[in-house]
Structure formats: structure tokens, C-alpha cells
C-alpha positions as CSV (number, residue, x, y, z in Angstrom):
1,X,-48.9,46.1,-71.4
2,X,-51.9,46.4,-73.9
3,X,-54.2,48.9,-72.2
4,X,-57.2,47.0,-70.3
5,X,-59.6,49.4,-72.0
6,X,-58.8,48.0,-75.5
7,X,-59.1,44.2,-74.5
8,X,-62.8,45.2,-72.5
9,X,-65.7,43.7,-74.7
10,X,-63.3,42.8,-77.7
11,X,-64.7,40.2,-79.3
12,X,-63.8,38.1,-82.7
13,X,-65.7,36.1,-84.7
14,X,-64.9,34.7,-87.9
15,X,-66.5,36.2,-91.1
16,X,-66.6,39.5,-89.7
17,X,-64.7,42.6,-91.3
18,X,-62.1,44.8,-89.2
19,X,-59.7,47.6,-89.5
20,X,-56.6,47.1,-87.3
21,X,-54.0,49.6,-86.4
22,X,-50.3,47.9,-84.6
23,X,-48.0,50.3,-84.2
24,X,-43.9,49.7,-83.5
25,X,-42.3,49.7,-80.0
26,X,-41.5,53.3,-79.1
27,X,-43.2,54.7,-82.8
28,X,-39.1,53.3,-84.0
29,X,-39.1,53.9,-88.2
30,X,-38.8,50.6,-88.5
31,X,-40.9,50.0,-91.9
32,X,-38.7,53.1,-93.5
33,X,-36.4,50.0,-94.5
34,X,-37.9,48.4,-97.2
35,X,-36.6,44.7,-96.3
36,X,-38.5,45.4,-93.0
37,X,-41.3,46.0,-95.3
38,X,-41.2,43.4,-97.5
39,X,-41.0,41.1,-94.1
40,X,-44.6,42.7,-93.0
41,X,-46.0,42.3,-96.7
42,X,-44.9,38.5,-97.0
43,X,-46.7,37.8,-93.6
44,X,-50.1,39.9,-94.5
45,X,-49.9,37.5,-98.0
46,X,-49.3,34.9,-96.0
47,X,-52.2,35.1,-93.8
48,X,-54.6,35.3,-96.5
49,X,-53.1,32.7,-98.2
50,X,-53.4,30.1,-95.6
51,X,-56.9,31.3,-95.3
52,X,-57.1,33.0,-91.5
53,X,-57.8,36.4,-93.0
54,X,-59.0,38.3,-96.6
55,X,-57.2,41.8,-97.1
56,X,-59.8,44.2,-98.0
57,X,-56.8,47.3,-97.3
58,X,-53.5,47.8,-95.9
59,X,-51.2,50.4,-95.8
60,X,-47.4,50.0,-94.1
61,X,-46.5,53.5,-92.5
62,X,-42.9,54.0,-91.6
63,X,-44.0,53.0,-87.6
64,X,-47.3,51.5,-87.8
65,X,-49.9,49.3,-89.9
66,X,-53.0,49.6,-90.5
67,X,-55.4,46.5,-92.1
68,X,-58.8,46.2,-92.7
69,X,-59.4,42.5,-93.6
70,X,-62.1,39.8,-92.8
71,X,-61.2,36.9,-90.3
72,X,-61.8,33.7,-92.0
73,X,-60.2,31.4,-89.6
74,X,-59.4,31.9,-85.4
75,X,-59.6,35.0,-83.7
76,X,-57.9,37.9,-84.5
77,X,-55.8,38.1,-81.4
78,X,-54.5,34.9,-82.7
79,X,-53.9,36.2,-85.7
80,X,-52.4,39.5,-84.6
81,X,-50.1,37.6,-82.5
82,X,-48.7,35.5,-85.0
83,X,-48.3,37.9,-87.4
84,X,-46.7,40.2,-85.3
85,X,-44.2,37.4,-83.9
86,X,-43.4,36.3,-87.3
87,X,-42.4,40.0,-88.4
88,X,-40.7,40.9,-85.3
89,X,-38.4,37.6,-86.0
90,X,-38.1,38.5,-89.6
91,X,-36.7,41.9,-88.8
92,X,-34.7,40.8,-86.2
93,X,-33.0,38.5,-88.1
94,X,-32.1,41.5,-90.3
95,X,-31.6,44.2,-88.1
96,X,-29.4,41.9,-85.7
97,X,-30.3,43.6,-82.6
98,X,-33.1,41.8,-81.1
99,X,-34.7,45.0,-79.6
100,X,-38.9,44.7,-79.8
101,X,-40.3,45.7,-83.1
102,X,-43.8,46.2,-81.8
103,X,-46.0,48.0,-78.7
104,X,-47.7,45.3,-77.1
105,X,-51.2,45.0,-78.0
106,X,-53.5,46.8,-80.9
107,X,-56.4,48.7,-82.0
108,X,-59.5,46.7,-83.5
109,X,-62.9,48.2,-84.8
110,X,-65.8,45.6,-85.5
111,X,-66.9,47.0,-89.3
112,X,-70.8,46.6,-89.4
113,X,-71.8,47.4,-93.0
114,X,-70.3,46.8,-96.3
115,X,-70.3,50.6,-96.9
116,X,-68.8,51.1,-93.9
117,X,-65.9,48.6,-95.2
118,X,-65.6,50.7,-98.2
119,X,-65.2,53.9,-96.1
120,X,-62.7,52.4,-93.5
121,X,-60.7,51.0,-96.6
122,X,-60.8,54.6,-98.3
123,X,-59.6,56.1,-94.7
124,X,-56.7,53.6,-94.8
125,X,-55.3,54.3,-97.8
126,X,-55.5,57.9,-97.8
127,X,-52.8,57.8,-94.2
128,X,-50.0,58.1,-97.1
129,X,-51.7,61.4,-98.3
130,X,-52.5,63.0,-94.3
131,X,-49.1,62.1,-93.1
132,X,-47.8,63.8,-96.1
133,X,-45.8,61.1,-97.9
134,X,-47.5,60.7,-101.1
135,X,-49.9,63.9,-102.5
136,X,-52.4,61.5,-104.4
137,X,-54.3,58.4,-103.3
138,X,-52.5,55.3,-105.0
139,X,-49.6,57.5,-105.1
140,X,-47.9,55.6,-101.8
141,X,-46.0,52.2,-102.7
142,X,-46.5,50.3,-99.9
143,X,-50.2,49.6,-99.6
144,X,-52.8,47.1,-101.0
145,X,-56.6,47.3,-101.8
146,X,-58.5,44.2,-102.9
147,X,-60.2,44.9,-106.3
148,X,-63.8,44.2,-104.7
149,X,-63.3,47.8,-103.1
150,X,-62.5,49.6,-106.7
151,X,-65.2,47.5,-108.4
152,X,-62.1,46.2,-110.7
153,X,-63.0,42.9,-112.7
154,X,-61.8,39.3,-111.5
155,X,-59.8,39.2,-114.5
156,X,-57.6,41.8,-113.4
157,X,-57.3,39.5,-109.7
158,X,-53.3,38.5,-108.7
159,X,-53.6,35.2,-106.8
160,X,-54.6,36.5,-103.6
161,X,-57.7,38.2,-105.0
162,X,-56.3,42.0,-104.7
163,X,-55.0,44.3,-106.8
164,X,-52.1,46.9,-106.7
165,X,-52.8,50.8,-106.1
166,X,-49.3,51.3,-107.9
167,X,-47.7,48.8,-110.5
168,X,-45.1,47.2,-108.8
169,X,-42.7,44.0,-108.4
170,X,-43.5,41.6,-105.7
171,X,-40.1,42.9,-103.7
172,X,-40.0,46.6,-102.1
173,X,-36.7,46.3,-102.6
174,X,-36.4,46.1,-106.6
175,X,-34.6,48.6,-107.9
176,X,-36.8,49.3,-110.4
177,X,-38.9,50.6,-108.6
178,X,-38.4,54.5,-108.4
179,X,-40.8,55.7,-106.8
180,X,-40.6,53.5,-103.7
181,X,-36.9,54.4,-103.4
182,X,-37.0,58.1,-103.3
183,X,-40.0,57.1,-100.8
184,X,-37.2,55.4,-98.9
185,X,-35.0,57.9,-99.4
186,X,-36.9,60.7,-98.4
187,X,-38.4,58.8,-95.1
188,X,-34.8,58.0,-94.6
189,X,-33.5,61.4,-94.3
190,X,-32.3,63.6,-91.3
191,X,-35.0,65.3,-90.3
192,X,-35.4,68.9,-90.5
193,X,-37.7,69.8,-88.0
């Protein structure tokens, strides 16, 4: 049950910017598999495609997200919901076991200032680097931030109005992509501690 102190004077309003931490059922290394990744990836696109939300940031961590992103459309427990419903289905129908993929509920923070947006995006992608998988910023494969952040021109825009930190193919899972598989591998591993 989402704590009662998170959902206390939440509010959501449409236009406004936000940086959103979900985290998975139990802190489970769900997004070490990449197809689980690629699931959560297609659903962030998705939402800003069908206008309900711009990405400003994200970063996928092996057991959480965080997003910073402006609501365009609904409220963001709407959009929270959905997102999370449609990933938990999508990695259920990979996994096969049905067990939950998130905790219920998630962490929200009203961004007030456009610097304040560039600071909370900064934050985000620099988890990779903290949590010690990657040693550089735009080192860590499986994060976003729009180009409006880095000041990069429109020309250089995909279709969803963001570009890369790292080069990559659309899919997590392309092989030819090195560095995000010895990222898999290594999150993959036994661990030694």
C-alpha cells in the first residue's frame, strides 16, 4: 500500500514539470534483463508520443526508474498507472511468472523552475555514475535526456524531440551494442559481496 504520506497534498496539473522515482516489487533486478528494458523504454516513448507526457530525463536502474518529464495530458497518477500496468504486462508476458513487477505507489516532486529542471535532470542521469555502473555521465546505456537540457540544435532532434547520451539502436537488445551488453553482463553476475 502506497504510503499515505506520499499521496497527502499531491497534486497534478498539466504543464507542470516532475521527477518521478517507481521502484520494482521487493527492489527484484528486474530491468538487469534488457527485453524488460526495452518493455519500460517503448512505454516512456509511448507516452510522449501519444502526448500525456514530454521526457526531459530518464534513467532505467536495474530495480527502479527514475523520470523527470512534463505532463501534457491527465494526471500523473493516471499516467503512472498506465505505464506501470502496461510494463508489468509486458514483462510478464516475458518472464512467464506473473509475480508483481512494481511496489505499489511512487515518489513525485513538483519542479518549480526551469533551472531547477536542469538540475533534477543532471541528478538523474548521474544515478548510473553514484550506483557505480558507468564511471562517466553518458557513459550508462539505458537513459535519455531531451536535447533542450544539453542546449543541442533541433536538427539533431529523433522524433520524439530527445536525443541519446550514448549512440545506440532503438533495441537494448542489439547485439551491436557492446557496451550495453557487458552492462548486462556485469549487472547480471553473482554477486560478490
Amino acid at each position: 500500500m502506497p504510503s499515505p504520506a506520499l499521496l497527502r497534498g499531491r497534486c497534478s496539473t498539466v504543464g507542470c514539470f516532475y521527477v518521478v522515482t517507481t521502484v520494482t516489487a521487493g527492489r527484484q533486478r528486474v530491468f538487469a534483463d534488457p527485453r524488460c528494458v526495452d518493455a519500460l523504454t517503448d512505454e516512456l516513448r509511448g507516452s510522449d508520443c501519444k502526448g500525456i507526457t514530454r521526457s526531459l530525463a530518464w534513467v532505467v536502474m536495474p530495480d527502479h526508474l527514475h523520470w523527470v518529464l512534463q505532463l501534457r495530458e491527465g494526471t500523473l497518477g493516471r499516467c503512472m498507472q498506465s505505464l506501470k500496468s502496461r510494463v508489468a504486462i509486458a514483462v510478464n508476458a516475458h518472464s512467464g511468472d506473473g509475480r508483481p513487477v512494481w511496489q505499489r505507489g511512487y515518489y513525485d516532486h513538483l519542479i518549480r523552475n526551469e533551472e531547477d529542471v536542469r538540475q533534477q535532470a543532471l541528478y538523474v542521469m548521474a544515478n548510473p555514475v553514484r550506483a557505480g555502473l558507468a564511471s562517466t555521465l553518458g557513459e550508462y546505456p539505458f537513459a535519455l535526456l531531451a536535447a533542450r537540457m544539453m542546449g543541442a540544435q533541433s536538427s539533431k532532434l529523433d522524433s520524439t524531440g530527445t536525443v541519446h547520451m550514448v549512440p545506440h539502436a532503438p533495441s537494448i537488445t542489439n547485439p551491436s551494442r557492446p557496451l550495453a551488453l557487458a552492462w548486462y553482463r556485469a549487472v547480471s553476475a553473482p554477486s560478490t559481496k
